[in-house]
N, C-alpha and C positions, 0 to 999 in steps of 0.2 A: 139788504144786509146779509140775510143764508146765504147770498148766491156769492158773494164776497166772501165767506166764510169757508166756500166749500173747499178751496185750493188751500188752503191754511191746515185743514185736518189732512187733507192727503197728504201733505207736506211733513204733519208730525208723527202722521202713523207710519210713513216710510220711514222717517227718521227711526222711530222706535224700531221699526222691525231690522234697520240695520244695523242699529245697534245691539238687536238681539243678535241677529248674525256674526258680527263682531264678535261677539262678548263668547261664542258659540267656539266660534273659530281660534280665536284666543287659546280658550280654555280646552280646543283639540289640541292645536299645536304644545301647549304648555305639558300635557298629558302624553301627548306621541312623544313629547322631549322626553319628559318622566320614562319614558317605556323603554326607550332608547338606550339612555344613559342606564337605567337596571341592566339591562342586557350586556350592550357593548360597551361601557363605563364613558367618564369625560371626554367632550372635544379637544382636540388638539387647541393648545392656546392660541398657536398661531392664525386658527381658522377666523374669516369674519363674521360677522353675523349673517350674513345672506347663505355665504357657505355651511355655517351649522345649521339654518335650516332645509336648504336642500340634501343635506348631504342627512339630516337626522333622518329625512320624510324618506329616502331613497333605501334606508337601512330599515326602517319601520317595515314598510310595505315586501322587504325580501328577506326580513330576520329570518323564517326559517329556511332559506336558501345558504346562509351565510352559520346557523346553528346545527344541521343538520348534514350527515354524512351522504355523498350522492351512490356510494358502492358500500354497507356493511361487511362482505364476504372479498371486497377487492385485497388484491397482494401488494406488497408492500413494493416500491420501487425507490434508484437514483435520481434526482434531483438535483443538477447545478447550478449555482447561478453566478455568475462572471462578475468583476469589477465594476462595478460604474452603472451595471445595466439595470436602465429603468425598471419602477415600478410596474406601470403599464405589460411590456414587455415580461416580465416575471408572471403577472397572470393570464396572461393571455397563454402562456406556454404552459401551465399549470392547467389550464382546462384542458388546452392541445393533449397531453400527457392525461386528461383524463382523472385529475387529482380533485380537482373541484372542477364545481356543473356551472360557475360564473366568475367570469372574469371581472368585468365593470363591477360586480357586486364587491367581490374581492378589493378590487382597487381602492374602491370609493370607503369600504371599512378601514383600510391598513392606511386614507390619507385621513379620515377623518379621526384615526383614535392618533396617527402621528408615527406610528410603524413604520409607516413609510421611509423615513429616513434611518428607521434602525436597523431596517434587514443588512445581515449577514448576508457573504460570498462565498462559497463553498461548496462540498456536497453534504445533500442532505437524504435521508432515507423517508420518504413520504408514502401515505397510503390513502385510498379515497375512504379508506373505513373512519376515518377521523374525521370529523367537521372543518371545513372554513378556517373557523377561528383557530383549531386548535394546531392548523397548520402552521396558521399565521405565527403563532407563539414556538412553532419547531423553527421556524425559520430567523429566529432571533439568538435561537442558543445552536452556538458553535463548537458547544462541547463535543467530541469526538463521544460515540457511542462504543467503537471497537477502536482495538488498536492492530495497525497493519505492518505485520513483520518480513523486511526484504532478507534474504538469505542471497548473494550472491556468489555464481562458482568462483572458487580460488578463495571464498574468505577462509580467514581463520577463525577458530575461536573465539578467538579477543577479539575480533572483527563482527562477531555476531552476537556475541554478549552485548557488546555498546551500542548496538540498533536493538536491540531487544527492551534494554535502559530508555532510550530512548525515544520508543513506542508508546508512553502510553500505558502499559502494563506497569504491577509492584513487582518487580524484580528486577534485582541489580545486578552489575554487570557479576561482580564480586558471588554475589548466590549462584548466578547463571555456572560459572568459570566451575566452582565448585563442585558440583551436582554433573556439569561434564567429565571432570575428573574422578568419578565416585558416583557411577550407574548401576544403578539396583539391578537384582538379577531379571525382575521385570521387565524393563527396559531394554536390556538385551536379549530379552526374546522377543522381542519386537525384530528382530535380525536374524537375516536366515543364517545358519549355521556357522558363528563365528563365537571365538572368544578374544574379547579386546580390554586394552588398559582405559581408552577411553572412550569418547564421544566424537573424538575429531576426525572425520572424514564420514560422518554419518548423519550430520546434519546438514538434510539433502535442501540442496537450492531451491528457490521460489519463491512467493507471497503469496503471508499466509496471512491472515483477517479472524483475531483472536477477540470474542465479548472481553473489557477489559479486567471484569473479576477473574479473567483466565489465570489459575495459579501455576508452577513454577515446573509440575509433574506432566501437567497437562500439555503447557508448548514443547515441553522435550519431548514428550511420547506422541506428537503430531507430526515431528520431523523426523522420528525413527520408522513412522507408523510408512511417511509418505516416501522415505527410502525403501522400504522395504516392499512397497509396491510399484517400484520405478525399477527397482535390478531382480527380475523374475526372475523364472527359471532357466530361460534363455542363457541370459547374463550369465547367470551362475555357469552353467552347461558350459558354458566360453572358457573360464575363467578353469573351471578340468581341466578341458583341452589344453591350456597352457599349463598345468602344472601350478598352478596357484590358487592357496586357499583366497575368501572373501576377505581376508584381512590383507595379504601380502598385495592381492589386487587392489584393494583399494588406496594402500601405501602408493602403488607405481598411476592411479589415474589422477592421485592428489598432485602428483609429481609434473605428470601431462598437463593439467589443466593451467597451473603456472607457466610454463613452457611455451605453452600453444595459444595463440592469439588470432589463426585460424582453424576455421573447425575441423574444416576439412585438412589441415592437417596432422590432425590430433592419430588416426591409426598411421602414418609415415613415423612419428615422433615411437609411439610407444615401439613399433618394428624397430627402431634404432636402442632401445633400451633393451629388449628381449634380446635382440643381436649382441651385446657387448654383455648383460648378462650370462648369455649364454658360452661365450668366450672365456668367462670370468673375470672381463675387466669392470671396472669400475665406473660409476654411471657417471662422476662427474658432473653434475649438475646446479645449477647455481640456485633454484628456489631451498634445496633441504641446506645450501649456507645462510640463505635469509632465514630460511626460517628459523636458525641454530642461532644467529645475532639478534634474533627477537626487535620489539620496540626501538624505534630510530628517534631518539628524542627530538634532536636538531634538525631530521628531516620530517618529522612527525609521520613518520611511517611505519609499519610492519615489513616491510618488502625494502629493504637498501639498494638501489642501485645507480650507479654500476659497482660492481663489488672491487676494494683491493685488494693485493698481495697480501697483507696482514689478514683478512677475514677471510681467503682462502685457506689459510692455515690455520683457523681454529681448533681446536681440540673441540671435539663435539661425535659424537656416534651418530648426528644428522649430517656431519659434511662427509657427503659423496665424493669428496676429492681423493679422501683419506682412508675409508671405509669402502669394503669392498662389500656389497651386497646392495639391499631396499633398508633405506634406515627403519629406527623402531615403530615408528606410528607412523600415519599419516599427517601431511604438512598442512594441507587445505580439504575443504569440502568440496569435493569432484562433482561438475553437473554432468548428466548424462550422456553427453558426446564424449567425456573423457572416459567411463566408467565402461561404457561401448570398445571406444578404443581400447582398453586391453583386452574386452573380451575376442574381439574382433581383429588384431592388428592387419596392419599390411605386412603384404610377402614381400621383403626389400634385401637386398645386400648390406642396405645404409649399416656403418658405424658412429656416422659425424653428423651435427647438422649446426647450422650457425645462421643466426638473422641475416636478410638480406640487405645489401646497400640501400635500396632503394625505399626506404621507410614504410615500405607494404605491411609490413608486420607477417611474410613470409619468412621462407626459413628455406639455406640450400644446402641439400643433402649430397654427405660422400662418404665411399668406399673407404678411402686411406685417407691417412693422416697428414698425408701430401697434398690430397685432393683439398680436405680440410682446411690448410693453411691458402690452400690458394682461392679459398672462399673468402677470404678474409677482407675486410674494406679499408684497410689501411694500404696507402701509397708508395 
């Protein structure tokens, strides 16, 4: 009867100790989950239960991988991420980049709390000095941090007020307009040796990347600041040589910049202007008529063209047709191949120049006004 007996106890103390085992293992897993869930909060609903526990146990064993910055003293860097492009993919290029020390790590957090489906496409400014997770949560807000202001040559005013508006920044277009019209005497010392009515041709082209509590003193003294270290003393030195002060020059490269649609022919253009000024005739110009017909409702433009017979006859101290000299202000903000151009012109004969037939966005120059007409593209 013992010898019958003996397989019966082996049989119940195994049972017991597996049970102890069980009960062990249980109450690990249920405690890893507890740990888990503190740390990186709940599973995604959609996960199964096989996936919430590998995916709990895989987070357990590398929280401080995933809680922990792998660079305290690292810089801050751009970050893309494209359309559609996987997850996977996103971290893997994220370690590549040096922002975090685990990708898989990465991945398996952002599928198991459900991020995964929420990241944002964009650029983002990331750093290794931040954790894992707290990437993971930059990469979810698309808030812009700055706002990025384009300046482009030939705009106007009103042309850069409403990307200004438009950026991101509290300021409107309407304040903008304002405070160009009515510059402190600060602000034009920001400019070398000029006295002007206003702002317009001195808010120098570019982009520029303002934090968005940038107030309204600040982006205007950024574009005075960045004019006034793009037209050195060079420039100025040029601008003697022709007999014109920094205001009258910059009237005539606001004038070029409209005008010219190649660069390189921006010093031919300005030689045909100094040439007919210098003559005393009249510059004849069709940007200072657009710019004197302002706002084009029906074409929703600044710039009308091609101009009528009626809008050459305006009455305006801006229309060149009429007006003999540089009208009063300048018309656009000149980039610096125009601003070169007058310091610089070319030595030319030209009095004329007129687009070319051939839709290049060239321009063919002449002597006489005969020469002139036989530029012309009509049949």
């Amino acid at each position: 009867m013992r010898k019958k007996n003996k397989p019966s106890i082996f049989i119940s103390v195994g049972l017991v100790i597996f049970i102890l085992v069980g009960i062990v293992l249980i109450a690990g897993l249920f405690m890893m989950r507890a740990a888990v869930i503190k740390r990186f909060g709940q599973p995604a609903q959609e996960l199964n239960l096989i996936q919430r526990v590998i995916y709990s146990f895989e987070l357990f064993i590398n929280r401080d991988v995933l809680t922990e910055p792998i660079d305290r003293a690292g810089n801050e860097m751009a970050f893309d991420i494209s359309q559609g492009e996987s997850v996977a993919l996103i971290c893997l290029r994220l370690e590549q980049a040096g922002v975090i020390g685990d990708a898989e790590s990465m991945r398996i957090y952002l599928v198991y709390t459900g991020l995964d489906r929420q990241l944002q496409s964009g650029q983002f400014m990331l750093t290794p000095a931040t954790s894992p997770i707290e990437i993971a949560s930059q990469l979810l807000d698309i808030t812009p941090k700055d706002a990025i202001v384009t300046i482009l040559p030939g705009w106007r005013l009103e042309e850069v007020a409403a990307n200004i508006a438009s950026s991101g920044l509290s300021i409107s277009e309407e304040a903008f307009i304002l405070a160009a019209y009515a510059p402190t005497p600060d602000q034009i010392a920001f400019l070398p040796y000029v006295e002007i009515q206003n702002l317009e041709g001195y808010l120098y082209p570019g982009t520029y990347v303002f934090p968005l509590e940038t107030g309204l003193n600040d982006v205007m003294n950024t574009f005075l600041k960045a004019f006034s270290h793009n037209v050195d003393s060079v420039i100025i030195e040029g601008y003697d040589r022709q007999g014109l002060s920094l205001e009258q020059a910059v009237i005539l490269a606001s004038i070029i910049e409209k005008e010219a649609v190649i660069d390189d022919e921006k010093p031919l253009i300005a030689s045909v202007f100094f040439n007919r000024l210098s003559q005393g005739m009249r510059l004849e110009t069709d940007p200072t008529v657009q710019y004197a017909l302002g706002y084009q409702s029906e074409d929703q433009t600044w710039w009308k063209s091609p101009l009528d017979a009626a809008d050459i006859s305006i009455e305006s101290l801006y229309n060149t047709y009429h007006v003999f000299g540089l009208p009063p202000t300048p018309i656009s903000n000149p980039g610096l191949d125009s601003l070169q151009a007058v310091a610089f012109p070319a030595d030319t004969p030209y009095f004329y120049f007129r687009a070319a037939c051939d839709g290049s966005g060239r321009h063919n120059f002449a002597i006489t006004f005969e020469e002139h007409l036989n530029n012309s593209c009509e049949e």
